[in-house]
C-alpha positions in Angstrom: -23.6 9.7 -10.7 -21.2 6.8 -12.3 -20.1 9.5 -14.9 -19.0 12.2 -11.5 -17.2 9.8 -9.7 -15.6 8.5 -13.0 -13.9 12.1 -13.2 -13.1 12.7 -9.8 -10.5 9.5 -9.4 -7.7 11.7 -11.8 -8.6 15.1 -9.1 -8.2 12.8 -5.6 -5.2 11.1 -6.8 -3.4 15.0 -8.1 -4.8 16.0 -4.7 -3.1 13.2 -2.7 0.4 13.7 -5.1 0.4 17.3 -3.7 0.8 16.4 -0.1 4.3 15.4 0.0 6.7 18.2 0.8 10.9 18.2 2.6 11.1 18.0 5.9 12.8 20.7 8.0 14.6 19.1 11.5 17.8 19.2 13.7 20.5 16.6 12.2 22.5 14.8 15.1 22.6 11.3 14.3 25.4 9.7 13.1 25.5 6.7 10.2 28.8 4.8 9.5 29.1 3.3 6.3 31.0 0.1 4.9 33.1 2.7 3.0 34.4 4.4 6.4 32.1 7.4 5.7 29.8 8.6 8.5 27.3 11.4 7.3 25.3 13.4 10.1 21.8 13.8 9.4 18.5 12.7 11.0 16.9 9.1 10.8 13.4 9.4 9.1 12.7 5.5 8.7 13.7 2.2 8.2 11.9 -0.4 6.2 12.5 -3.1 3.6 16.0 -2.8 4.1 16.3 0.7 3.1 17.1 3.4 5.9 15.7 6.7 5.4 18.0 9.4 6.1 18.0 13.4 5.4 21.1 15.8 5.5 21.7 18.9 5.1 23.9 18.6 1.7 22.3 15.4 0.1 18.8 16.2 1.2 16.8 12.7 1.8 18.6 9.5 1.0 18.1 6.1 0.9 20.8 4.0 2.3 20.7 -0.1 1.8 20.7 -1.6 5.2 23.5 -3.8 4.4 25.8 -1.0 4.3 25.2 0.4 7.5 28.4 -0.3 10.2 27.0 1.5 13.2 23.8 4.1 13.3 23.9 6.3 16.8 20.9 8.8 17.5 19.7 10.7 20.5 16.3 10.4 19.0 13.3 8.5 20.9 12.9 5.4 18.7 10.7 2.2 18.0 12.9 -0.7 16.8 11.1 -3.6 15.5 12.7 -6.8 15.4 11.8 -10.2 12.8 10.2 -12.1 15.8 8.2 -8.8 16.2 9.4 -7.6 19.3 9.2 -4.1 20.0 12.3 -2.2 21.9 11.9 2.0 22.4 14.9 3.8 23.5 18.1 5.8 21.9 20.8 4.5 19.9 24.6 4.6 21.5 27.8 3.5 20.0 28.2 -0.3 19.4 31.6 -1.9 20.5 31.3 -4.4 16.7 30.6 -3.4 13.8 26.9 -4.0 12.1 25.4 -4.4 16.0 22.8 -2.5 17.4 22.9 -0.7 21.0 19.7 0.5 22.2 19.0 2.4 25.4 15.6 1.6 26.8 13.9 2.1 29.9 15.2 -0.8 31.8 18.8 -1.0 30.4 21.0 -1.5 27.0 20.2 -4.2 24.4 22.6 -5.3 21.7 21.7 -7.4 19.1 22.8 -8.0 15.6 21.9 -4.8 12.9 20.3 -7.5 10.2 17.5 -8.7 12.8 16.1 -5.6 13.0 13.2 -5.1 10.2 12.2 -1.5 11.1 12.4 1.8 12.6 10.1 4.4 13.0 10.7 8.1 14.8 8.4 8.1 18.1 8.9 12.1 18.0 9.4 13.9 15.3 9.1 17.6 14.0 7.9 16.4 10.9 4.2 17.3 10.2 1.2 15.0 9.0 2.0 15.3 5.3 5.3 14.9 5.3 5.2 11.2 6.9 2.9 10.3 3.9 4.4 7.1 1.9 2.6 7.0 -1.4 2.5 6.4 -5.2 0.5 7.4 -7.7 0.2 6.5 -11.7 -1.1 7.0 -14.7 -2.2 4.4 -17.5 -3.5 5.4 -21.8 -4.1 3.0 -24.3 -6.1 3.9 -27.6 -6.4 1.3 -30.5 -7.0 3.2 -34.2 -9.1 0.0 -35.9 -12.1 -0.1 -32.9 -12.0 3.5 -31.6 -11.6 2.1 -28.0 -9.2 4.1 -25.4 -8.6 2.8 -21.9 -7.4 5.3 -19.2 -6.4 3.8 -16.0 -5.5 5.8 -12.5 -4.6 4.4 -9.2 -2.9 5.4 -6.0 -1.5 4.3 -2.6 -0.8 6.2 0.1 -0.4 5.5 3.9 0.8 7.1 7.2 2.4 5.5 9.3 3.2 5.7 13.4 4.1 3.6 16.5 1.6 2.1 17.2 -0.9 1.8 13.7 -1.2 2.9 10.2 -3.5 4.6 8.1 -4.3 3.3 4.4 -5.8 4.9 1.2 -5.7 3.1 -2.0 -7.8 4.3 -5.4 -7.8 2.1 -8.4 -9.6 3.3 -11.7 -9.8 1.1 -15.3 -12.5 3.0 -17.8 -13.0 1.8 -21.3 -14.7 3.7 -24.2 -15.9 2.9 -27.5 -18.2 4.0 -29.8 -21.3 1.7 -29.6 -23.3 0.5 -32.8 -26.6 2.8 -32.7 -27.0 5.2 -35.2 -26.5 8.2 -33.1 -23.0 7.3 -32.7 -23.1 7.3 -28.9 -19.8 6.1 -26.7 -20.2 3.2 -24.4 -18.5 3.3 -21.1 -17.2 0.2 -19.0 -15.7 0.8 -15.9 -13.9 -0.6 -12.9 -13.1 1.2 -9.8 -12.8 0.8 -6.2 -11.5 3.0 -3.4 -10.4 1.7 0.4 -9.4 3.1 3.3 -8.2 0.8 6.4 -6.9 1.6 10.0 -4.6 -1.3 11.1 -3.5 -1.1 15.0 -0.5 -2.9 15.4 -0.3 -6.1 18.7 2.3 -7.7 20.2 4.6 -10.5 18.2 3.1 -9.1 14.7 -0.8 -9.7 15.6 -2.6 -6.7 14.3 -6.3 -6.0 13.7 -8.1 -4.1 11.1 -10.8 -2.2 10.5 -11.7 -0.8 6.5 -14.1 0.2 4.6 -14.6 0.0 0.6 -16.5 1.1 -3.0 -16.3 -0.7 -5.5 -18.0 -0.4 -8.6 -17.9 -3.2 -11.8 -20.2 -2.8 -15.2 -18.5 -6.1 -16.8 -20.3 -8.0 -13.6 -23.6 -5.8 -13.5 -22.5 -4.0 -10.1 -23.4 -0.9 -10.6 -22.2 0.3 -6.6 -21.3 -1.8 -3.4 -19.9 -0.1 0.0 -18.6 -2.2 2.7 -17.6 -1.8 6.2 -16.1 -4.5 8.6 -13.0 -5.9 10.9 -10.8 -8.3 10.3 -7.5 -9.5 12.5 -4.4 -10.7 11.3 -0.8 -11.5 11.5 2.2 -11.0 9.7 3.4 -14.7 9.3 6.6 -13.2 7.3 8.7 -10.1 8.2 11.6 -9.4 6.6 14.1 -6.6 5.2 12.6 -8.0 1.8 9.5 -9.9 2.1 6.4 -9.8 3.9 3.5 -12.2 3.7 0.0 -11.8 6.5 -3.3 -13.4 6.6 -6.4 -12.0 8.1 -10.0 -13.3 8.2 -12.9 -11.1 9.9 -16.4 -9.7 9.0 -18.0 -7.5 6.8 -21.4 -6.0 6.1 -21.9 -5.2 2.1 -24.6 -3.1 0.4 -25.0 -3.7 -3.6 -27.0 -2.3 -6.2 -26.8 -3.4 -9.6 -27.2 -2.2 -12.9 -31.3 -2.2 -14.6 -32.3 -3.5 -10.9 -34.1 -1.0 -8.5 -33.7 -3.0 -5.3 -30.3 -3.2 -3.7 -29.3 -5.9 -1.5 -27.8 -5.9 2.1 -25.6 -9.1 3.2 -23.3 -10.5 6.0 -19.8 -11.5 4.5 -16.5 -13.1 5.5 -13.4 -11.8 4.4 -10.3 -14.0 4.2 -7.2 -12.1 2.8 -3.6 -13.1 2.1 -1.0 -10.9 1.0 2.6 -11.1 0.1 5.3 -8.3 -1.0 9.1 -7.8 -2.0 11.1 -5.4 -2.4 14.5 -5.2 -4.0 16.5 -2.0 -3.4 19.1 -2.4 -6.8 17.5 -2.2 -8.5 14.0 -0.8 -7.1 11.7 -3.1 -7.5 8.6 -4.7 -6.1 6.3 -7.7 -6.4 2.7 -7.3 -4.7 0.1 -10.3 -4.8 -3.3 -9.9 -3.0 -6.5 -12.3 -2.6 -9.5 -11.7 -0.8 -11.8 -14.5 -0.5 -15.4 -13.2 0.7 -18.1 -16.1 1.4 -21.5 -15.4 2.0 -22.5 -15.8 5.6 -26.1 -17.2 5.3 -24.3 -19.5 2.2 -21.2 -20.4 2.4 -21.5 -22.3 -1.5 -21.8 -18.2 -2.4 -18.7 -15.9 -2.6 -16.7 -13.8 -4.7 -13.0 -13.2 -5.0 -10.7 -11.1 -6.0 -6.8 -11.0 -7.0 -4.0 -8.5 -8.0 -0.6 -9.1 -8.8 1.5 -6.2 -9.6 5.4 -5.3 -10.8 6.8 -2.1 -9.8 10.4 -1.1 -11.3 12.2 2.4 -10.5 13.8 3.6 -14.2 14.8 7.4 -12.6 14.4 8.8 -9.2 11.1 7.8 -7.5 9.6 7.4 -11.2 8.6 4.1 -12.3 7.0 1.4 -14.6 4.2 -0.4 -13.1 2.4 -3.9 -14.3 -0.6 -4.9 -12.7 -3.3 -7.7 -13.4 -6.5 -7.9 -11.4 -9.0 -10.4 -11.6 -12.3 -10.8 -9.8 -15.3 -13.7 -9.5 -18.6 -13.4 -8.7 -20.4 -17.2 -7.7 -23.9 -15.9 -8.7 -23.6 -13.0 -10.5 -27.0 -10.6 -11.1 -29.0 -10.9 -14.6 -26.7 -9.7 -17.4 -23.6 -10.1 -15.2 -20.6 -11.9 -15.7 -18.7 -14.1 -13.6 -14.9 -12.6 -14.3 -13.8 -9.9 -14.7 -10.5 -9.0 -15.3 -7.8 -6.4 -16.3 -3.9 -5.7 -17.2 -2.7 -2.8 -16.8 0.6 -0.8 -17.8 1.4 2.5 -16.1 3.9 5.2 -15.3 4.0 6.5 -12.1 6.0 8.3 -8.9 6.5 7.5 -5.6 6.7 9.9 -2.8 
């Protein structure tokens, strides 16, 4: 069973690299640049600072938000401010430069272009696949002297609308090397884990979240665990460059571990905290994630886990990727350890 799922990681992430394809739409929005050019096309997305746009002679672009003078669409859009309000409505003609005008329901707003931290399509002719926002890479390492290789695969893909988002991440580290015995035999260490989550976004950046994980670790005797549970949260940062939330909810966990028959069943709580910039010159992002998960029925029991990773664009939606993880188990079973821990060094593209 560990060896299947071992080989399946490299076929779900190919799968989930195959799914994102150009978009076909009517162009009539209008973007004025700090250069005095204004280039029709059709907005696709704003986030991070970087404004999504397709035309019909540059295909998809991004543009920094910084260089936007005025953006005018007829489309139905969500614009999401810093202090998280929400405004829905059409974008007219500013009377300044590097303002917003928004046409909503009960009137026009106008408010300055920098406090607005997103923009997302509320119609849009685009289908499923082609709102996916992903990544996906690839990691090798084989030394001569021990005989040991290390393959690594992960991937991160979401979908996005008004009012939620969908999240799938897969994260593979496998480690082989010849054992001792005379048979010559190759012992296998792995790490993997895959996740999805549904987050549903509330009013002034609440949001609550519901996921479910696998995770498997042979370095800490956990041979499978599967997890379901809620959580809710708040995004206590929002930026066109950084974001930082923290969410704490509930989670039910079933493990089985490796030489043990029995598999245990337990209550957890999750704590998480998670930060992320984003540069756009050069393209480049910092991600660090902790999840602290205490034992109901014992509080002095809990694991944890951490990932910091690098991401920097070297050619169009290619990049380099750095990423250490490290995990800790209070009471780990017989044979187990307490840490575990990898670093990782990838090539990958984003879609």
């Amino acid at each position: 069973m560990h060896k299947r799922i071992t080989l399946l990681f490299p076929a779900y992430v190919i799968l989930l690299g195959c799914l994102a394809f150009p978009a076909h739409a009517a162009k009539t929005d209008i973007v004025v640049l700090i250069n005095g050019n204004a280039v029709t096309g059709e907005v696709k997305a704003l986030e991070f600072g970087s404004l999504r746009y397709s035309t019909d002679s540059m295909g998809t672009v991004n543009i920094d938000w910084e260089d936007v003078v005025t953006l005018t669409s007829n489309q139905d859009l969500q614009l999401e401010l810093v202090d998280g309000t929400r405004y829905f409505g059409s974008l007219l003609a500013p009377d300044n430069r590097f303002e917003v005008r928004i046409q909503t329901p009960s009137g026009e707003i106008i408010f300055p272009a920098q406090q607005i931290v997103r923009i997302t399509p509320i119609e849009t002719a685009e289908k499923f696949w082609q709102r996916l926002d992903g990544s996906f890479s690839f990691g090798f390492k084989t030394e001569k002297s021990s005989q040991l290789t290390t393959s690594d695969v992960s991937a991160d893909i979401s979908y996005r609308a008004r009012q939620y988002l969908v999240g799938l991440k897969l994260s593979s580290s496998v480690t082989d090397q010849p054992s001792a015995d005379i048979l010559g035999r190759t012992e296998s260490k792995a790490r993997q884990n895959i996740e999805g989550n549904y987050q549903r976004f509330r009013p002034n950046r609440w949001f609550t979240d519901w996921f479910s994980r696998w995770e498997r670790s042979d370095e800490q005797g956990i041979s499978g665990r599967s997890s379901i549970g809620g959580a809710l949260g708040r995004y206590i940062v929002q930026t066109n460059k950084n974001q930082f939330s923290i969410t704490a909810g509930l989670q039910g966990a079933r493990s089985s571990f490796i030489g043990e028959d029995e598999s245990t069943t337990e209550a957890e709580g999750r704590i998480e905290f998670r930060y992320l910039r984003r540069n756009l010159v050069p393209e480049s992002s910092i991600t660090f994630t902790s999840k602290i998960y205490p034992l109901i029925d014992d509080l002095s029991q809990y694991r944890a886990e951490s990932t910091l990773s690098f991401k920097r664009e070297f050619i169009a939606d290619l990049f380099f990727s750095l990423s250490m993880d490290y995990s800790y188990l209070s009471d780990p079973p017989s044979g187990g350890a307490n840490e575990d821990y990898t670093v990782t060094t990838s090539l990958g593209y984003s879609f």
